[in-house]
Structure formats: C-alpha cells, structure tokens
C-alpha positions as CSV (number, residue, x, y, z in Angstrom):
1,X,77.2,8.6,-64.1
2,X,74.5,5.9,-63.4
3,X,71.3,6.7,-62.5
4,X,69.8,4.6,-59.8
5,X,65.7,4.0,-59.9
6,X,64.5,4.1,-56.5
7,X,62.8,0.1,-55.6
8,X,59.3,0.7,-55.9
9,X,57.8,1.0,-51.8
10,X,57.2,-2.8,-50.3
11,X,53.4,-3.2,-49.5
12,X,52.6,-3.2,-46.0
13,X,51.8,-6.9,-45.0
14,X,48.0,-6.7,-44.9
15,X,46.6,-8.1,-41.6
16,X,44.9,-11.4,-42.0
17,X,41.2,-11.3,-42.0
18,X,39.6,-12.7,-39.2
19,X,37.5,-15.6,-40.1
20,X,34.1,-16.1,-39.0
21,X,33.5,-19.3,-37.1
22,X,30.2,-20.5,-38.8
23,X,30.9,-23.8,-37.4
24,X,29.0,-25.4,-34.3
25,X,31.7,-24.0,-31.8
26,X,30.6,-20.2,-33.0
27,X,27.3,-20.9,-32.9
28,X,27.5,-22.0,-29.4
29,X,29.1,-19.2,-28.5
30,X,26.5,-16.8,-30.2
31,X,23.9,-18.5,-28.4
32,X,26.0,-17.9,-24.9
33,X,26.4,-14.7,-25.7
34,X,22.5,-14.5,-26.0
35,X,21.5,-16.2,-23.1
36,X,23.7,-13.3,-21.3
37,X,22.5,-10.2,-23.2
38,X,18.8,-11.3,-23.5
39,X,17.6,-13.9,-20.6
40,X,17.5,-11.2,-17.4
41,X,14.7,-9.2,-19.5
42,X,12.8,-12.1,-20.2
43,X,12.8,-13.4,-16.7
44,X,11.7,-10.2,-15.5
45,X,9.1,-10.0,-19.2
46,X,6.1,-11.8,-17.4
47,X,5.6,-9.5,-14.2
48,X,5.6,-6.4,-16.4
49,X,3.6,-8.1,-19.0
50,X,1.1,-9.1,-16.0
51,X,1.7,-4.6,-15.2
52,X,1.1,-3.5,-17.7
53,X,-2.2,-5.6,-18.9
54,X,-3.6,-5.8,-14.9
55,X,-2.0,-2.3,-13.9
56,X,-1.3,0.2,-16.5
57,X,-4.1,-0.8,-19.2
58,X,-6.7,-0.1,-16.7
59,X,-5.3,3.5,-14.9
60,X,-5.1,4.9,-18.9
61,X,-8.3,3.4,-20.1
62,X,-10.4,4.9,-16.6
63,X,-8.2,8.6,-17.9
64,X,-10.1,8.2,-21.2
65,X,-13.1,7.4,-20.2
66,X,-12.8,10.2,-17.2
67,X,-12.5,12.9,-19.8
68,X,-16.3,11.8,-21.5
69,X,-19.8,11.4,-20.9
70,X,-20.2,8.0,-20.7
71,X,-23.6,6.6,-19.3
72,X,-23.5,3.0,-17.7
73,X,-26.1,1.8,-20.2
74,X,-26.0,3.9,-22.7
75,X,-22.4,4.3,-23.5
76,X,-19.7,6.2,-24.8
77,X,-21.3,9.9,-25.3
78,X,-19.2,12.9,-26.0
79,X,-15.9,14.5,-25.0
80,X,-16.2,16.7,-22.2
81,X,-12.7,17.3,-21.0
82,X,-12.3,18.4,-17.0
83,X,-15.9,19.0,-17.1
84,X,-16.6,15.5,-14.6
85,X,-13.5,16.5,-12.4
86,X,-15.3,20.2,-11.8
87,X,-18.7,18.0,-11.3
88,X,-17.0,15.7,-8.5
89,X,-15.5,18.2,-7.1
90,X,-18.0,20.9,-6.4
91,X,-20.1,18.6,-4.8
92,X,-20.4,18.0,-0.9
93,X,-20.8,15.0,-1.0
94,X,-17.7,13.9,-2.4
95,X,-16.4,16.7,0.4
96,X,-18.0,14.6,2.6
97,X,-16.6,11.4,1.5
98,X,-13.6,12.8,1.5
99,X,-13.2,13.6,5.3
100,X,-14.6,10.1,6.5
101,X,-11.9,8.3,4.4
102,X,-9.2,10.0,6.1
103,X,-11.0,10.3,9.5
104,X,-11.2,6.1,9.3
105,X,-7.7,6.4,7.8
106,X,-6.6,7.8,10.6
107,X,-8.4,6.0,13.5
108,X,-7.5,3.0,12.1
109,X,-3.8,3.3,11.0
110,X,-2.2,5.4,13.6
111,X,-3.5,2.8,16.6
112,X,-2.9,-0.1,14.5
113,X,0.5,0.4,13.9
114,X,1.2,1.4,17.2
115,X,-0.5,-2.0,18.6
116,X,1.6,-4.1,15.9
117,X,4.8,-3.0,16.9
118,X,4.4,-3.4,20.4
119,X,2.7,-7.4,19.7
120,X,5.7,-7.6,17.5
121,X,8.0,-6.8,20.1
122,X,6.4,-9.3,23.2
123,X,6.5,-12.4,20.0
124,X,10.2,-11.6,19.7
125,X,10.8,-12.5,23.5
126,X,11.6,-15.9,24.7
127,X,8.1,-17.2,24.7
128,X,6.9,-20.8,24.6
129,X,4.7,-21.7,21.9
130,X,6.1,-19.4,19.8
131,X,4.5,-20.4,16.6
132,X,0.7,-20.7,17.9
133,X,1.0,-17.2,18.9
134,X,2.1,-16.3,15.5
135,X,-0.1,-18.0,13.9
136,X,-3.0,-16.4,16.2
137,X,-2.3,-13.2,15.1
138,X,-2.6,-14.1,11.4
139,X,-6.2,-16.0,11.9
140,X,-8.1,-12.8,11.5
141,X,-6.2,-11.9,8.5
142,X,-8.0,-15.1,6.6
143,X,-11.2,-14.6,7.9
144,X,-13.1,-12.9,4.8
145,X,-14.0,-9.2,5.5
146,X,-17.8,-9.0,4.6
147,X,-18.2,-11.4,7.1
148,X,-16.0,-9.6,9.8
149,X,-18.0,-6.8,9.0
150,X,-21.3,-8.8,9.4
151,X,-20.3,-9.4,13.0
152,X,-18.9,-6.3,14.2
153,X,-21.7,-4.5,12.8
154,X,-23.8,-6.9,15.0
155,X,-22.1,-5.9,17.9
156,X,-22.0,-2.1,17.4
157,X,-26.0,-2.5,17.1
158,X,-27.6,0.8,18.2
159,X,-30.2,-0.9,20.4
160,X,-29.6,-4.8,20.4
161,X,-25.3,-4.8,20.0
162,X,-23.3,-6.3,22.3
163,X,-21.3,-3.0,23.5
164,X,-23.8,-0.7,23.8
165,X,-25.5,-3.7,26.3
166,X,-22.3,-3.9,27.9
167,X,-22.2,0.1,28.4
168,X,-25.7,-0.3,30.2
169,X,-24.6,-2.9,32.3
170,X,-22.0,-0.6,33.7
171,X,-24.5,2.3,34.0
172,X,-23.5,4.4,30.9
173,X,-25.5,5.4,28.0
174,X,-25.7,3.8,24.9
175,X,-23.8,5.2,21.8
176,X,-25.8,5.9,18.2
177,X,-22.9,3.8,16.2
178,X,-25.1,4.3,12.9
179,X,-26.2,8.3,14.0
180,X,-23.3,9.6,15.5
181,X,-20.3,10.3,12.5
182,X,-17.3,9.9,14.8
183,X,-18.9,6.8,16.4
184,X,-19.2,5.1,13.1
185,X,-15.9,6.1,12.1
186,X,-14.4,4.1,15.5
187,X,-16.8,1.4,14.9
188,X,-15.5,0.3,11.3
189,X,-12.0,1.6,12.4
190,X,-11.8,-1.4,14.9
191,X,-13.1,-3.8,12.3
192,X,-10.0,-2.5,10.4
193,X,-8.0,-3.0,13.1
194,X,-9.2,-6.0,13.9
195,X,-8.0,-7.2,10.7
196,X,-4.8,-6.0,10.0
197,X,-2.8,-6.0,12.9
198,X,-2.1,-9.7,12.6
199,X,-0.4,-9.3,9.0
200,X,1.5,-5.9,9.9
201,X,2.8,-7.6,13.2
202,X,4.1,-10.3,11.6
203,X,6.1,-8.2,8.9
204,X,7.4,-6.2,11.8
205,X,8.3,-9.2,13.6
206,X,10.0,-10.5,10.7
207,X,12.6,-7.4,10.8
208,X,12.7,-7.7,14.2
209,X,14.2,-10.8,13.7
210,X,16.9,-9.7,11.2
211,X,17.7,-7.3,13.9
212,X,21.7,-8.1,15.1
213,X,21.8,-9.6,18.4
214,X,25.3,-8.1,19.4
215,X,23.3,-4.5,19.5
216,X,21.5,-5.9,22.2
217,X,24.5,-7.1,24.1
218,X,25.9,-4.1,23.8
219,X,23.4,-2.4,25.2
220,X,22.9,-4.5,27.9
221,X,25.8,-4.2,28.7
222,X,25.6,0.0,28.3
223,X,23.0,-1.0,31.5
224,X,20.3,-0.3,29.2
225,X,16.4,-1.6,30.2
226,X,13.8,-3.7,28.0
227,X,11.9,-0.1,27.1
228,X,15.7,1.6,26.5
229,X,16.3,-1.1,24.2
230,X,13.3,-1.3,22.3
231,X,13.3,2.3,21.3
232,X,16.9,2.8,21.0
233,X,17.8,-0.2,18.8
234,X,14.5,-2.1,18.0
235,X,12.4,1.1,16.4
236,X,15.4,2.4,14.6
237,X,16.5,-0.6,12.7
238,X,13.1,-1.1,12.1
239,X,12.6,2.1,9.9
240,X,12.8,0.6,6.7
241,X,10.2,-1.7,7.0
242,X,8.1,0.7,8.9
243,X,8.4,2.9,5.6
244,X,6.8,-0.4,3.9
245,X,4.2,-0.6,5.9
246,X,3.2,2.8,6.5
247,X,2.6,3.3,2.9
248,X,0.8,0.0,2.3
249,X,-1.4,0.9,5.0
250,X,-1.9,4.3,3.8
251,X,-3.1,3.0,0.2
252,X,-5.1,0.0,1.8
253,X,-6.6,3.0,4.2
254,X,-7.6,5.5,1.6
255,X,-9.6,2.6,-0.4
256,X,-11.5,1.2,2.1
257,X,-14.6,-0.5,0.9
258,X,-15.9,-3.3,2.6
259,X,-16.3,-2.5,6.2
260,X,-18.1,0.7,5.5
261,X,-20.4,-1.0,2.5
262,X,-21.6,-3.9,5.1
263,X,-21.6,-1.3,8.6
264,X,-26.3,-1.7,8.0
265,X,-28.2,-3.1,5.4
266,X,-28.4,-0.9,3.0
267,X,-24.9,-0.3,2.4
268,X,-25.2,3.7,1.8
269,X,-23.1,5.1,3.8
270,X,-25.5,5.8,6.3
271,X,-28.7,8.4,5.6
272,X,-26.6,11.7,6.3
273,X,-23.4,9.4,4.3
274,X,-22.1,9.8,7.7
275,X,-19.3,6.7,6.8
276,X,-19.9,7.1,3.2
277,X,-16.0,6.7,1.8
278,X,-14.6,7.8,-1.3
279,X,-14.7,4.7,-2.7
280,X,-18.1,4.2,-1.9
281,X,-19.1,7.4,-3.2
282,X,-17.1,6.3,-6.7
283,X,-19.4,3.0,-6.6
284,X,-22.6,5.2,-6.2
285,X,-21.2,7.5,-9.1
286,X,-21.2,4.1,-11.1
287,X,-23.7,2.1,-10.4
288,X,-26.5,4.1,-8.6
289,X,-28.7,6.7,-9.7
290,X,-26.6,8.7,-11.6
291,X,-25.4,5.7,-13.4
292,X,-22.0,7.7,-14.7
293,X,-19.2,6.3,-15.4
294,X,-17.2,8.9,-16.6
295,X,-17.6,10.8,-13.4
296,X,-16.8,7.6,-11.3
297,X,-13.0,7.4,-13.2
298,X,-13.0,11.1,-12.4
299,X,-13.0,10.1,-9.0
300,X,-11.2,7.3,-9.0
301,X,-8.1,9.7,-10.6
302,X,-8.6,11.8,-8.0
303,X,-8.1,9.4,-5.1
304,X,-5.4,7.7,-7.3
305,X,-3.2,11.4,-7.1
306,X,-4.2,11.6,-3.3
307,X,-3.2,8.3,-2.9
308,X,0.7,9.1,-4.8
309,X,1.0,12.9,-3.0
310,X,0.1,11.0,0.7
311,X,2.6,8.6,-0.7
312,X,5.2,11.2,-1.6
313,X,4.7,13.0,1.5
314,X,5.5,9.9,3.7
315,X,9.0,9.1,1.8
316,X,9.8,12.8,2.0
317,X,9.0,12.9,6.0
318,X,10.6,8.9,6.3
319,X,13.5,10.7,4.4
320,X,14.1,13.7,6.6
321,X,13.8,11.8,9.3
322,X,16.7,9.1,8.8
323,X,18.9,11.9,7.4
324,X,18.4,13.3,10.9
325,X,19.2,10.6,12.8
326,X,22.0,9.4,10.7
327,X,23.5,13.0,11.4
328,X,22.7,12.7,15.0
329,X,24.8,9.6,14.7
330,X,26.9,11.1,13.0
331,X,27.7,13.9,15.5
332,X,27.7,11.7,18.1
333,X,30.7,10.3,16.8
C-alpha cells in the first residue's frame, strides 16, 4: 500500500507593499493635503492671536492683580484674596455709582433705540437724496465725544445754558442740570443719544434693506397700512439684528465714561457723585486719592460679570421671545 505525503500548504500570495511616492508628485500631494488640514486655522490664527494678547491677557492679569494689595506707586503688596471685592462692595459710593450707570443706561438706550428704528424706517422710503440723509445721521458719530460733551455741557449750563434760557423765555423755571440727579442723568443721556443714534440707525437700516420685498406685496395686498406693515413684517425680520444691537448698546451703556467725566470742570461726578458712573468710580479707585489698583480691577470684574449676566439675560428674553412668535406662527398655520 503506498503512502501518500500530503503537499506541504501553498503560501498565501502576500499583498504587494504599497510603495511610498517620495518623488516630487507625492510631495505635492503632501503639501495639498496640508494646505487643506492646516490653512483655515491659520487664517483665522491672527484675530485670536490679536484676542488673546488685546482681550484675554488683560481680563486675567486685572483678576490677579484684583486679588492683592497693589498701590499705584508703590506696587505689588500682599495677597488679600476677596478682601477688595468686600471693600468695593460695602461702600455707597460704588452703590451709588452703580444706580446712575443704569439710570443713564436706561434713559439713553431705551429712547435711542426706539428713535433709530423709526429714522431707519422713513430712510428706507422712496426719498430723494437718499445718501445725504444717510450720511447725516452718521456725522455725529465722527465727531469726537469730549468735545460733544464740551458743548452739551455748555448748553445744559445751570445759569448761562442755552435750554435753561430757552425755558425762561417760555416762562418756566430753570432746571439745576449739575444739582438735580435725574436732571443730570437726562442731560448726559441726550449727549449719548445724540451720538449713537446715527450708527444704530444705519445698522437697522441695513437689515431693513435685506428685508424681502414680496412680504410687502403681500401684505399690501392683505390691505395692510404703512404702520401694519412696519410692525408686522419690518420689526419682526428685524429681531436678529435688534439682538445685535441691544447687546452692544447695553455693554457700550454700562461703560460710559466720557460724557459723564466732561459734564463740569472737575470731572468728579458732581459734589454729591450725583452722575458719578461705575467706570468713573473704577478711575477714582485708580488714580485718585486712594491710589489702589487692586481695588480698581475689583471693580472692573464686577462690572465685567454685570456686564455678561445683563448680557445673558437679553439672549434668554430675545430667546423666549422668537420661540414665541415662531409658535404663534406656528399655530397660525
């Protein structure tokens, strides 16, 4: 009987190697690949390079030094932890501050938006000279702020200003702009105003624009009026950007410096700090008598988180609000 040995088992063809094109054509395509992968983050590099040396160096470094005794002149002292924050905050006058920021925040925003929607809305109708008028608006916007102040707080003179002349013309007493706190407040509130309307007009005007003129066919057509069609299309396509703007001009509102600092001569705030504002009181902090620069950051982290929770609070309420009506719309349907 013969015995048959079994063939030994055929290797498995072995898969060829791929070979690694070191040439100029895989170079190329390294590079390409590279230019993909890498180039978005370093077009985008320089602005957070610009962040974080302009922006984020400074917020951290005014934490440290918000946390120690630091003297103007002499320096870095010791660490006292919260101790500046309790200081700041158990005194009135930083109480004080605190309600003329928002009570100038408020007389000054709330109208001014109000105002800039409604200019908005007459320079998106069929006007003639369209672009002097938008450039009209803008002129205050350049003019520098100290010296708006100088001449509105030339006009709201307690006994040589132009409107308290005017007030005695037409029989009525004059106003104390620099005694009275809520006259003051108005006073450097119209100065705001003065000033930013232009440039928040012209945003809104800008998304007017971009507004879809078939919604206003329709609606004419519906037998819908100008006023009908300005708050039933115009103000609700504009909510984005009124988002934008309500949050610039709350930030821009709660660090107001100039007007206040150039309403008199001496630039206190008044003798009572009737106008004094927060960031006014922070300069004081600084550079005045107490000459503290660790309680100054302390303030100036205080306004900051005011300045984010106010900001929170308006995309929460912006928020509700479009959820609302895109229900509404919703239901409608």
């Amino acid at each position: 009987m013969a015995v048959t040995t079994p063939a030994p088992p055929t290797p498995a063809p072995s898969r060829p190697t791929a070979r690694r094109d070191t040439g100029p054509r895989g170079l190329r395509q390294r590079l390409a690949r590279w230019d993909v992968t890498f180039s978005p983050y370093l077009y985008i590099a320089p602005f957070f390079l610009v962040f974080a040396v302009a922006g984020l160096f400074p917020i951290v470094y005014t934490a440290y030094v918000s946390v120690h005794d630091w003297h103007l002149i002499g320096g870095q002292g010791g660490f006292v932890g919260l101790q500046n924050y309790v200081d700041v905050l158990t005194q009135p006058r930083f109480l004080t501050a605190l309600r003329n920021t928002f009570s100038i925040f408020l007389l000054s925003s709330v109208p001014q938006l109000i105002v800039a929607i409604v200019v908005a809305a007459v320079l998106d109708a069929n006007l003639r000279a369209k672009t002097f008028w938008r450039m009209g608006v803008l002129l205050p916007y350049v003019v520098a702020p100290v010296a708006v102040a100088l001449i509105f707080s030339k006009m709201f003179a307690d006994q040589s200003g132009l409107i308290n002349t005017v007030l005695a013309g037409v029989g009525l007493d004059p106003i104390g702009w620099h005694s009275d706190p809520l006259a003051s407040h108005v006073a450097i509130a119209t100065m705001v105003n003065f000033r930013w309307t232009g440039y928040n007009t012209l945003i809104l005007l800008a998304a007017m624009q971009a507004v879809p003129r078939d919604l206003y066919e329709a609606a004419v057509i519906d037998g819908a009026g100008r006023l009908r069609q300005f708050l039933s299309v115009t103000v609700p396509m504009l909510r984005p950007t009124l988002i934008f703007v309500v949050i610039t001009s709350t930030i821009g509102g709660l660090q107001i410096f100039d007007e206040p600092r150039m309403f008199d001569t001496l630039g206190q705030g008044g003798a009572d700090r009737q106008w004094m504002t927060v960031t006014m009181y922070l300069y004081e902090l600084g550079w005045g008598a107490q000459k503290s620069f660790g309680r100054a950051s302390a303030v100036a982290w205080i306004l900051f988180l005011i300045i984010v929770a106010i900001g929170l609070l308006n995309f929460a309420l912006t928020r509700k609000i479009a959820s609302a009506g895109a229900a509404t719309k919703g239901g409608a349907k």
